[in-house]
Rosetta silent file (secondary structure, phi, psi, omega in degrees, C-alpha in Angstrom):
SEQUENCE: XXXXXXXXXXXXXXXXXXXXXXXXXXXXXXXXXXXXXXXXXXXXXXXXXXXXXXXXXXXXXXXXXXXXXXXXXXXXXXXXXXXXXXXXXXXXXXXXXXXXXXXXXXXXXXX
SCORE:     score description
SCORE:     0.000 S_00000001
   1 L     0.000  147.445 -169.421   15.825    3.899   -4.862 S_00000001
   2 L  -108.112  143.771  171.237   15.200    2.307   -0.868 S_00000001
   3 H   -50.385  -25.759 -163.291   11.660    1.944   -0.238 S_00000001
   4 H   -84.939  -28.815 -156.654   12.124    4.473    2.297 S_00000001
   5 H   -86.464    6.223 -166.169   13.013    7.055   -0.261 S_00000001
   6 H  -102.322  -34.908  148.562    9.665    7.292   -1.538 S_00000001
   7 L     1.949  131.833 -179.148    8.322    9.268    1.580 S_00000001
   8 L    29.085   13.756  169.299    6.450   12.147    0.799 S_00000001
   9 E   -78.977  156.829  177.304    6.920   11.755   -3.484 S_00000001
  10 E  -108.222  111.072 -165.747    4.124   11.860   -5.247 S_00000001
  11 E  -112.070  148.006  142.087    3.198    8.368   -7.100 S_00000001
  12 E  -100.582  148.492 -162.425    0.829    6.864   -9.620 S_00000001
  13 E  -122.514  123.317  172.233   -0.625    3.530   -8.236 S_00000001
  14 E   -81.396  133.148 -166.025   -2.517    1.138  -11.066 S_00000001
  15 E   -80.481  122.992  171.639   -5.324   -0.225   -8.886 S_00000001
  16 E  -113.930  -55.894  165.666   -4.856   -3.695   -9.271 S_00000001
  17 E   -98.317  109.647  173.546   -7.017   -4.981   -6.432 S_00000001
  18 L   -84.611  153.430  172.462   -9.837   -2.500   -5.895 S_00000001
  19 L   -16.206  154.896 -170.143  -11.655   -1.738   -3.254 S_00000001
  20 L    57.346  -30.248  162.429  -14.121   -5.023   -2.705 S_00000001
  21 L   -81.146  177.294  176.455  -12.684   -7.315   -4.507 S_00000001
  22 L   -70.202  159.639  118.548  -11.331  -11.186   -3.747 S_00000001
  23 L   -57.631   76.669 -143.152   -7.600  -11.921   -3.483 S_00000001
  24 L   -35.466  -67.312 -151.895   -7.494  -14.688   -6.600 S_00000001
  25 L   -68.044  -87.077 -120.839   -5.471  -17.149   -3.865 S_00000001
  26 L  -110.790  -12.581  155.698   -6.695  -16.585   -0.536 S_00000001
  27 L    85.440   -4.902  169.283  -10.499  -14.979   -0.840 S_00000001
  28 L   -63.299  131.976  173.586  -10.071  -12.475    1.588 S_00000001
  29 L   -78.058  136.979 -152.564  -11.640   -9.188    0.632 S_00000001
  30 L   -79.072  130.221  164.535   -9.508   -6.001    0.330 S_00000001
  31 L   -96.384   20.337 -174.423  -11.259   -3.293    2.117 S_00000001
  32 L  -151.023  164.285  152.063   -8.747   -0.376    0.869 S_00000001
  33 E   -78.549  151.005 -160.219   -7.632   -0.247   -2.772 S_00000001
  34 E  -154.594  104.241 -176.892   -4.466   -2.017   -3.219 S_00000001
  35 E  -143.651 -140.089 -136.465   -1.991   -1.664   -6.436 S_00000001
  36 E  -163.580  151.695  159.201    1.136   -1.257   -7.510 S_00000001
  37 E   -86.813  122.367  174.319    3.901    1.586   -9.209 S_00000001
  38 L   -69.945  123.876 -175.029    4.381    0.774  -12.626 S_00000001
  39 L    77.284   63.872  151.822    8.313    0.383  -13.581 S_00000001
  40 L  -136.320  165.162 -162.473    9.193   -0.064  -10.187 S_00000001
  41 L  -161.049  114.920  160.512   10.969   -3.563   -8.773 S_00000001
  42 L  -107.560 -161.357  167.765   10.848   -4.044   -4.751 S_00000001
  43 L   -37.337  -48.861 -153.347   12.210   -6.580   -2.842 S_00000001
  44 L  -103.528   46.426 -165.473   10.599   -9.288   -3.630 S_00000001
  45 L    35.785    8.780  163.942   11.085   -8.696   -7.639 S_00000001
  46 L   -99.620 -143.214 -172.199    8.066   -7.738   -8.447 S_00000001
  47 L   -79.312  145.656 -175.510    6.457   -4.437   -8.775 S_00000001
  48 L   -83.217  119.301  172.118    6.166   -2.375   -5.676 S_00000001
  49 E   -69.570  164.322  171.950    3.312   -2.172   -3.907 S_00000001
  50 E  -151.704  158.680  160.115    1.247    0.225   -2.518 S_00000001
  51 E  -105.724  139.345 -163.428   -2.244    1.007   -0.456 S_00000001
  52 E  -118.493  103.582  161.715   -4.449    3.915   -1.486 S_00000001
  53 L  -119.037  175.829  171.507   -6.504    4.762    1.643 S_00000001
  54 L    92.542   14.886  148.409   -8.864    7.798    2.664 S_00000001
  55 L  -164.201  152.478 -142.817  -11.105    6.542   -0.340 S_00000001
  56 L   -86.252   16.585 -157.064  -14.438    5.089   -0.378 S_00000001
  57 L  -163.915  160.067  178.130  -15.055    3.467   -4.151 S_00000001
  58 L   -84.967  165.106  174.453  -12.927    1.285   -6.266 S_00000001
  59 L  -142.029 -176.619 -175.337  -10.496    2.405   -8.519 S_00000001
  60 L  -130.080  -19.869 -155.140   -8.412    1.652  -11.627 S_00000001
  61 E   172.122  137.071 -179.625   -5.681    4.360  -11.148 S_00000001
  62 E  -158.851  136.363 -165.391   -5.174    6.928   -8.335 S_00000001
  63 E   -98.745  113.010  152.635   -2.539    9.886   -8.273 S_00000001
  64 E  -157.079 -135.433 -173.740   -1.268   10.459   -4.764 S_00000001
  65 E  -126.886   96.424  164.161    1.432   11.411   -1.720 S_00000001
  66 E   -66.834  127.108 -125.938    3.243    8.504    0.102 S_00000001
  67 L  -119.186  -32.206  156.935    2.791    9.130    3.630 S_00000001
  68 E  -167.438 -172.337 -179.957    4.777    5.784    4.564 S_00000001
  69 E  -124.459  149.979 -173.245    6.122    2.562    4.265 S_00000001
  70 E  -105.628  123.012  159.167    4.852   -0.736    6.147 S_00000001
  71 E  -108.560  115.975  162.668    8.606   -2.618    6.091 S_00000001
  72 E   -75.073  107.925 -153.911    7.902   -6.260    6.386 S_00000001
  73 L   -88.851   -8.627  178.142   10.367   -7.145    8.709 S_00000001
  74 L  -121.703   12.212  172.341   10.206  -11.080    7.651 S_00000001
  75 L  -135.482  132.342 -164.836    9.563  -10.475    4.219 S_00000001
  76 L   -91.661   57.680 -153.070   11.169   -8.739    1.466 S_00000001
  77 L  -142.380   54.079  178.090    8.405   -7.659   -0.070 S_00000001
  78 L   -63.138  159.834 -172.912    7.305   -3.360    1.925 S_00000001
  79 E  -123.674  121.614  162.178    4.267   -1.669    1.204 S_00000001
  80 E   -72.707  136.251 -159.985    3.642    2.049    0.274 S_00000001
  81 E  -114.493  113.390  179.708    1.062    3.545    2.200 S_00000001
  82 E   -85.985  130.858  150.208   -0.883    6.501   -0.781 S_00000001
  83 L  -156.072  157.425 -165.118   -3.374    9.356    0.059 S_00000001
  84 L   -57.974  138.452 -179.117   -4.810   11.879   -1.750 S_00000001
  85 L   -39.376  139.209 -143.234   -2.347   14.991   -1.216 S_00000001
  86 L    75.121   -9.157 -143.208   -2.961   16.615    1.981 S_00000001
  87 L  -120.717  143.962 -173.776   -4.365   13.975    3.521 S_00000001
  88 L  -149.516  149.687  144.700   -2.897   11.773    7.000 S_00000001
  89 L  -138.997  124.921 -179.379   -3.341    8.971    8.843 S_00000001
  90 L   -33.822  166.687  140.068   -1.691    8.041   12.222 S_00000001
  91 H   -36.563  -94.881 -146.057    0.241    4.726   12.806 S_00000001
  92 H   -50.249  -37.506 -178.284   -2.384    3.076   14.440 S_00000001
  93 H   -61.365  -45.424 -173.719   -5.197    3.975   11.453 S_00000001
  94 H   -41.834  -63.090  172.000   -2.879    2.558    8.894 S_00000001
  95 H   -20.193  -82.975  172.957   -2.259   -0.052   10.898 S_00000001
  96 H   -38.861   -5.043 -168.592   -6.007   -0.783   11.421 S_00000001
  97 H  -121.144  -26.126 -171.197   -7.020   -0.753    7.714 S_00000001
  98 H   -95.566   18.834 -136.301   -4.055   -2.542    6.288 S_00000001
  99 H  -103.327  -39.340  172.636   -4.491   -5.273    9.220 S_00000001
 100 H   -44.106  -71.156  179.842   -6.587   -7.869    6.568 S_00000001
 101 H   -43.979  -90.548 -152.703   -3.292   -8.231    4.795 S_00000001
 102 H   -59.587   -1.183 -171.732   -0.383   -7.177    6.949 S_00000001
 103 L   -72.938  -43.493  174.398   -1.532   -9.401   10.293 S_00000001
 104 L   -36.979  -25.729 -127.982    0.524  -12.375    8.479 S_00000001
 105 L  -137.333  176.585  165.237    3.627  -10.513    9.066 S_00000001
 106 L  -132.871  102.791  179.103    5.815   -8.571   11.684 S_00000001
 107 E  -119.712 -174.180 -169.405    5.821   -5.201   10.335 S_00000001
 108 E  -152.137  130.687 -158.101    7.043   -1.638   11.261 S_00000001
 109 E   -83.406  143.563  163.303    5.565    1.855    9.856 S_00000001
 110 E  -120.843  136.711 -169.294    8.089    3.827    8.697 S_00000001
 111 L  -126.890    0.000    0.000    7.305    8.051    8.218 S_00000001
């Protein structure tokens, strides 16, 4: 399945980095929840990521609707963008909340 194909499916994401926490390498704090689909393989061989925004507490596990994909245009490695069903955010908010991370990069929203 292309990362793209995941648009508006309904995923579970295992919270790997929660809300608050460090990033074990680089010590920056994730200000969104930030995990992964289990049994999924992206570019960059691992597991595919994803961000869970539009909530305000950490989590272990969060059921929701991807609304897009951040394609890392120098890296093979895109990001699912999760919210609770119902639930939007422009470009520019993603942008703004996934900006800790994704500022390394040249990326491009995809809906």
């Amino acid at each position: 399945m292309q990362t793209r194909d995941y648009i508006g499916k309904i995923v579970k994401v295992k919270i790997d980095r929660p809300l608050g926490s460090a990033h074990p390498n680089h010590g920056f704090i994730y200000p969104v929840n930030y995990g992964y689909i289990p049994g999924t393989i992206s570019g960059d061989g691992e597991e595919l990521d994803a961000y869970v925004l539009g909530e305000h507490k950490p989590l272990e596990t969060f059921e929701g609707r991807v609304i897009a994909v951040i394609q890392r245009l120098d890296d093979n490695d895109d990001k699912l963008v999760v919210m609770a069903d119902g639930r939007n955010y422009s470009d520019e908010q993603i942008s703004a909340l996934v900006e800790f991370q994704e500022r390394w990069f040249t990326t491009k929203i995809l809906r």
